[in-house]
C-alpha positions as CSV (number, residue, x, y, z in Angstrom):
1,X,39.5,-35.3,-94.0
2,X,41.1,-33.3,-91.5
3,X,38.6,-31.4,-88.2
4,X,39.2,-28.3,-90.2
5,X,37.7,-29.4,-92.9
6,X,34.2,-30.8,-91.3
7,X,31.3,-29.0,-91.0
8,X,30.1,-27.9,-87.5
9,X,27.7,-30.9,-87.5
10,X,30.1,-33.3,-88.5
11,X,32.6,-32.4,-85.8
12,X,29.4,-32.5,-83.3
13,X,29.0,-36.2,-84.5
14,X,32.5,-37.0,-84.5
15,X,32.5,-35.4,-80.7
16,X,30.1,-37.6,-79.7
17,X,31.8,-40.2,-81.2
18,X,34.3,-39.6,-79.5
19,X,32.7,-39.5,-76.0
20,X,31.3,-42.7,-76.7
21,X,34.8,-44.2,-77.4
22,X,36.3,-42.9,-74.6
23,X,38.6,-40.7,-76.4
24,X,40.4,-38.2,-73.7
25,X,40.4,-34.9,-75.3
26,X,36.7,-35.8,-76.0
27,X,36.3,-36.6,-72.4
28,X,38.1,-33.7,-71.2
29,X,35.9,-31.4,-73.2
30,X,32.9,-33.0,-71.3
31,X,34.9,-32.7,-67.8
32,X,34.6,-28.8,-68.4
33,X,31.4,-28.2,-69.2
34,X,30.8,-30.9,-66.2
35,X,32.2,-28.5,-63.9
36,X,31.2,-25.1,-65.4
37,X,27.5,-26.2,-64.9
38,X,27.9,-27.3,-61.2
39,X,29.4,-24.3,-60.6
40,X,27.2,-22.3,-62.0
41,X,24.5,-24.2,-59.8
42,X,26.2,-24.2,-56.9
43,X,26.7,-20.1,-57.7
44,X,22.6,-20.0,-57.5
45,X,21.5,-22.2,-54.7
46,X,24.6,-20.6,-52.4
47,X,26.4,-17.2,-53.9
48,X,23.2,-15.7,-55.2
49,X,19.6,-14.9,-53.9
50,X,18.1,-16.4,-57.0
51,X,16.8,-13.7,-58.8
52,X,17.5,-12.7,-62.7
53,X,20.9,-10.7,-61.9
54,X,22.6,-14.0,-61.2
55,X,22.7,-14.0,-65.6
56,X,25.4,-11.5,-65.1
57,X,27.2,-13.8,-63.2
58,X,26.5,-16.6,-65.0
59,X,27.9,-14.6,-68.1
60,X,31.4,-13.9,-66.4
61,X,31.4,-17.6,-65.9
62,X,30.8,-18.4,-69.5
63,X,33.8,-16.2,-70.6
64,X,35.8,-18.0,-68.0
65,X,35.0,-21.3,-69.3
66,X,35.7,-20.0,-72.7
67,X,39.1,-18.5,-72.3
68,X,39.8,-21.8,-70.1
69,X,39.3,-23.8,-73.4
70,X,40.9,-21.9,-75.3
71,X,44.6,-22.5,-73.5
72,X,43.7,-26.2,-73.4
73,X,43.8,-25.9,-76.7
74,X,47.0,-23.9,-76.8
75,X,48.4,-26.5,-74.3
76,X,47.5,-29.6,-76.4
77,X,48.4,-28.4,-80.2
78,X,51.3,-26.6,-78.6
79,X,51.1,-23.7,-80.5
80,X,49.6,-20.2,-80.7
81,X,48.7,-20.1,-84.5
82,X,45.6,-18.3,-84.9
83,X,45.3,-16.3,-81.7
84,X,45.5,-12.9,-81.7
85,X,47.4,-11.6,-78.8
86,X,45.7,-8.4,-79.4
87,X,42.9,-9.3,-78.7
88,X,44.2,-11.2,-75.4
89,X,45.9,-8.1,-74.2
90,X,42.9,-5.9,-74.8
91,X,40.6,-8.4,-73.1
92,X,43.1,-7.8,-70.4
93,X,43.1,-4.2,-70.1
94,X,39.4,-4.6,-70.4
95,X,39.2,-6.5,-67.2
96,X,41.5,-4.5,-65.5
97,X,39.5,-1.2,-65.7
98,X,36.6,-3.5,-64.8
99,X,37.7,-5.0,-62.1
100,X,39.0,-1.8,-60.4
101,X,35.5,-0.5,-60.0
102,X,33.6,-3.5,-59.2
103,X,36.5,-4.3,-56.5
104,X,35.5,-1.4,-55.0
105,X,32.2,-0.2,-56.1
106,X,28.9,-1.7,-56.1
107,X,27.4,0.5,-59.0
108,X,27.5,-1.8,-61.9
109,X,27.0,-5.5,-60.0
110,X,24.5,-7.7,-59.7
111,X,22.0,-7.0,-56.8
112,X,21.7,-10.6,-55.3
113,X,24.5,-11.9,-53.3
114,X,26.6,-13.1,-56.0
115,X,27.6,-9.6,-57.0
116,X,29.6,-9.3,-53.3
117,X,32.9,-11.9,-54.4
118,X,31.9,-14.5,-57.1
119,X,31.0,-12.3,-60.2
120,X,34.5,-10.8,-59.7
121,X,35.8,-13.6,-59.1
122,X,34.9,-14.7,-62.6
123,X,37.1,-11.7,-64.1
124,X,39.9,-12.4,-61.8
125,X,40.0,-16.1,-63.1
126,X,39.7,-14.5,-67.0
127,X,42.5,-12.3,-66.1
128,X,45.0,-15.1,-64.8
129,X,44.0,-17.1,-68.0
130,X,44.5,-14.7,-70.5
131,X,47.9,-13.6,-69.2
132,X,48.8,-17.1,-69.4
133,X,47.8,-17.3,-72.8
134,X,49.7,-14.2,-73.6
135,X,53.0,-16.0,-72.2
136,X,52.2,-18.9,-74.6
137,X,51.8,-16.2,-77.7
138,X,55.1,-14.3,-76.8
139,X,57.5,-16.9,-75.2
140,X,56.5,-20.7,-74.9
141,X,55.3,-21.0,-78.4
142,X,56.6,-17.8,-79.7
143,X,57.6,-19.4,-82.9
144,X,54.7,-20.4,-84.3
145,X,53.1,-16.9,-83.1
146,X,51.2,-15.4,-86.1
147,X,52.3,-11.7,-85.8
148,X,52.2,-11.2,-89.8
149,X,48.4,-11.9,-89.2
150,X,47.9,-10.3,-86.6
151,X,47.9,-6.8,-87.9
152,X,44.5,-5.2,-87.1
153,X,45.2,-1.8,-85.3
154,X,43.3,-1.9,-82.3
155,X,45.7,0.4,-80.1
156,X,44.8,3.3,-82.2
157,X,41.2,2.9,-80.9
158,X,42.3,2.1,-77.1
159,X,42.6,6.1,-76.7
160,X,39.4,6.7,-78.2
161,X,37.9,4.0,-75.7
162,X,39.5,6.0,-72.8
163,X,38.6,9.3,-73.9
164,X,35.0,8.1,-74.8
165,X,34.5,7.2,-71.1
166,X,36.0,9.7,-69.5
167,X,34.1,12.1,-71.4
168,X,30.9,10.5,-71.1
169,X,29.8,7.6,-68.1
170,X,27.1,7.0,-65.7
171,X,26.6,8.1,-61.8
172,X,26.1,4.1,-60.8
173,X,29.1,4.2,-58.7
174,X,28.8,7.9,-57.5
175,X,32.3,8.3,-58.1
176,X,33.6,10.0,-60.9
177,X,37.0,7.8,-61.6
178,X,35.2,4.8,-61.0
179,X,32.7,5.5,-63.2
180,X,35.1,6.2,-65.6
181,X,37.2,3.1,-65.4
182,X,33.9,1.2,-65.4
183,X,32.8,2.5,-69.0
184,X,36.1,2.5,-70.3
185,X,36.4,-1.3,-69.7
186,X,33.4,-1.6,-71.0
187,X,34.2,-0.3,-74.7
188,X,37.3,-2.0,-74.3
189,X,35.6,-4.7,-74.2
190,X,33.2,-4.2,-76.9
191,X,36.6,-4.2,-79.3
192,X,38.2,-6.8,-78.1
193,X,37.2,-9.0,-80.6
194,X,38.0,-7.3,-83.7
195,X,41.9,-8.1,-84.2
196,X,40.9,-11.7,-83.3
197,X,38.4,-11.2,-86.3
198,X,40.4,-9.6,-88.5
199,X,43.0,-12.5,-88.4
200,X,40.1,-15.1,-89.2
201,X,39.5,-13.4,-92.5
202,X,42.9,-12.7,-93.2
203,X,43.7,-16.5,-92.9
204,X,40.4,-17.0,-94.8
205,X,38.7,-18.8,-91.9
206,X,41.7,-21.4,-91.0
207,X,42.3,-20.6,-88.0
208,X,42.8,-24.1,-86.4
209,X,43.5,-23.2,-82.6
210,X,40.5,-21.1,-82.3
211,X,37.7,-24.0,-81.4
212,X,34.1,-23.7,-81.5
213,X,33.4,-23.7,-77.8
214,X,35.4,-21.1,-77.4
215,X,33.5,-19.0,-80.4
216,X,30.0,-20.0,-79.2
217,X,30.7,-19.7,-75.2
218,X,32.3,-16.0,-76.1
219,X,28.9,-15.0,-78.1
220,X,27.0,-17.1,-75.1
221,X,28.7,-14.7,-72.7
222,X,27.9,-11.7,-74.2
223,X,24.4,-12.3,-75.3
224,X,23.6,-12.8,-71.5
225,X,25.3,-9.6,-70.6
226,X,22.9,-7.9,-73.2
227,X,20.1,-9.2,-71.5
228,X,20.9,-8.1,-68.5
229,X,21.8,-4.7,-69.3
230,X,18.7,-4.4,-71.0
231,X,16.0,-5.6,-68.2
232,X,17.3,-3.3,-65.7
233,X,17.5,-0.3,-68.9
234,X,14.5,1.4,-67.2
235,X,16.5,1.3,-63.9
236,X,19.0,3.6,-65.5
237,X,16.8,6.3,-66.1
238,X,17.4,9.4,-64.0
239,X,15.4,10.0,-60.5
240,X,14.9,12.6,-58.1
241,X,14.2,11.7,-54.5
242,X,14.1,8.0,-55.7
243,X,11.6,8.6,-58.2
244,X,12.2,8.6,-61.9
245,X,12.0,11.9,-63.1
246,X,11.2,11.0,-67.0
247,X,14.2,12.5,-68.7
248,X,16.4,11.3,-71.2
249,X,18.4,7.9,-70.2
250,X,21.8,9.0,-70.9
251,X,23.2,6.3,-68.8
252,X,20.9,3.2,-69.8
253,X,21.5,4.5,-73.8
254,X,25.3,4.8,-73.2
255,X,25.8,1.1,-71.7
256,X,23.2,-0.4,-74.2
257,X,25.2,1.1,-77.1
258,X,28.4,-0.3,-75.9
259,X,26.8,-3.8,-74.9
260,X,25.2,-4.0,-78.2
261,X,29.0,-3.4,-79.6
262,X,30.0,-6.1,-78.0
263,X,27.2,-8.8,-79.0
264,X,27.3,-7.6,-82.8
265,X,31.3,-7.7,-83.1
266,X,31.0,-11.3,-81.0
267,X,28.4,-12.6,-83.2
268,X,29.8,-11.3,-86.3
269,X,32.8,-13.2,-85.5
270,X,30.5,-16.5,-84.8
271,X,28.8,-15.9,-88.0
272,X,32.2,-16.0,-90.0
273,X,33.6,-18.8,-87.9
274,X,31.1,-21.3,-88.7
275,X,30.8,-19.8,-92.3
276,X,34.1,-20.3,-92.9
277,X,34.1,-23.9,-91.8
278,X,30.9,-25.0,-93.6
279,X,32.5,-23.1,-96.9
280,X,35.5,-25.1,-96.5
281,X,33.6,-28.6,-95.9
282,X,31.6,-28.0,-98.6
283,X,34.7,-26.7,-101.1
284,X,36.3,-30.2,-100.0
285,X,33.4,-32.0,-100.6
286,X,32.8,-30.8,-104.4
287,X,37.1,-31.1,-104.6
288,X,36.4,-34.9,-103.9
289,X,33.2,-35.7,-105.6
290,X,34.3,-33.8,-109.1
291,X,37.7,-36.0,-108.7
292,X,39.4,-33.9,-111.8
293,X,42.9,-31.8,-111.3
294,X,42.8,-28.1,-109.2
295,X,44.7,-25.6,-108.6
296,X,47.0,-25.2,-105.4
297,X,43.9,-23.0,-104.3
298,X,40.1,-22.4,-104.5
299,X,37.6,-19.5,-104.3
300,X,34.9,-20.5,-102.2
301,X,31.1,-19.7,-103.3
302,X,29.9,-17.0,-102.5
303,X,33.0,-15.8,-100.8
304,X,34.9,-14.3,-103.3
305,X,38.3,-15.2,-101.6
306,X,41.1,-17.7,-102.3
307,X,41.9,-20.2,-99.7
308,X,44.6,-22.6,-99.5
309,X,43.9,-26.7,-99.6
């Protein structure tokens, strides 16, 4: 039985197997995670003053470890199949239009220290991985590039993102164009996800280069983000003279919304991405144990969709 056709627990017990054996890939896995917690810790006793912004941080290192996976991956199958370059170069543009207000603004950081260089520097990292990634897609692995797949038509919405926030953004930065940029990174960042989606149920859940770190650490990174957006939601609100003045919280509504995007699209796609697997485990496992002829495909339960086997 192939990895693809394990369920997540028996590839967790097979991982562990593999630590145990000394298996490389196994071992390199391990070597990450090794380092994205230690620097993650050394972030919080010397980048950060400790407080609860530091989960922001702490988020933008999560996607950085995630989109580091996912070209190892890349590197070591040697092939793009299954990744959606839409999705990269959106995650791209995303960053971009971040990074250009929180390069120069200090609206929309963290307040403790690690707001000043390292929670950029998290985006800067993302930014150099995905590009590379995109060179794999387009050139290095071109051929086995899934553009038929890849079909979901997510520049059609990029305007709408760019309209959205420049029509309506927050005051954090107090500066209108980098408020702007801010928000519109930020809805570009709550759609990211969808063409990479879209091609996991149009290849009915096979998508082998996509890995579960790399699903759970996006979902990770994006549920912290929520949580940060959402304990400092009564900070939004708007004041006069440094007191809150009561009204209605445009701002805090406007980045919850789009932060809530982003977790629901990112969890949706977890929630297929393990469903998917477990289906197909499962569909193997009732192939085997019936041991009579099938088809070249089979529908899956519950599913109502052929897949290939």
């Amino acid at each position: 039985m192939t990895s693809s056709q394990q369920s997540p627990i028996a590839r967790l017990a097979g991982f562990v197997g593999d630590v145990k054996g000394g298996k490389g890939e196994a071992l390199f896995v391990c070597f990450v995670y090794a380092a994205f917690v230690c620097m993650g810790l050394v972030g919080w006793h010397h980048f950060s003053d400790q407080d609860f912004s530091f989960i922001i941080t702490f988020a933008g290192l999560t996607q950085t470890a995630a989109f580091y996976l996912l070209l190892h991956k890349m590197k070591v199958a040697r092939s793009a199949a299954g990744i959606s370059s839409k999705t990269l170069q959106c995650y791209v543009m995303a960053l971009c239009f971040r990074l250009s207000s929180t390069c120069v603004k200090n609206g929309y950081l963290p307040v403790d220290r690690s707001g000043d260089h390292m929670y950029q520097a998290t985006d800067i990292a993302s930014v150099l991985l995905l590009f590379q990634m995109l060179f794999f897609c387009h050139k290095r692995y071109a051929d086995t590039y899934q553009a038929e797949l890849d079909t979901f038509p997510i520049f059609k919405l990029i305007p709408a993102c760019m309209l959205l926030g420049m029509t309506v953004h927050g005051k954090l930065n107090h500066s209108p164009f980098f408020d702007k940029t801010w928000t519109i990174g930020m809805w570009l960042d709550s759609i990211a996800m969808l063409p990479q989606l879209w091609m996991l149920v149009s290849k009915g859940g096979k998508v082998e280069a996509l890995t579960a770190n790399f699903v759970a650490l996006i979902f990770l990174s994006r549920l912290m983000t929520w949580f940060f957006w959402f304990s400092g939601y009564d900070e939004l609100a708007p004041k006069e003279g440094g007191k809150f003045t009561g009204g209605f919280n445009k701002v805090g509504m406007l980045i919850m919304t789009g932060q809530s995007l982003s977790l629901v699209v990112s969890g949706d796609f977890m929630y297929h991405y393990f469903k998917w697997q477990s289906a197909n485990f499962w569909g193997m496992f009732c192939k085997r144990a019936d041991a009579k002829p099938v088809d070249d495909g089979m529908v899956l339960p519950g599913l109502g969709m052929e897949m290939e086997v």
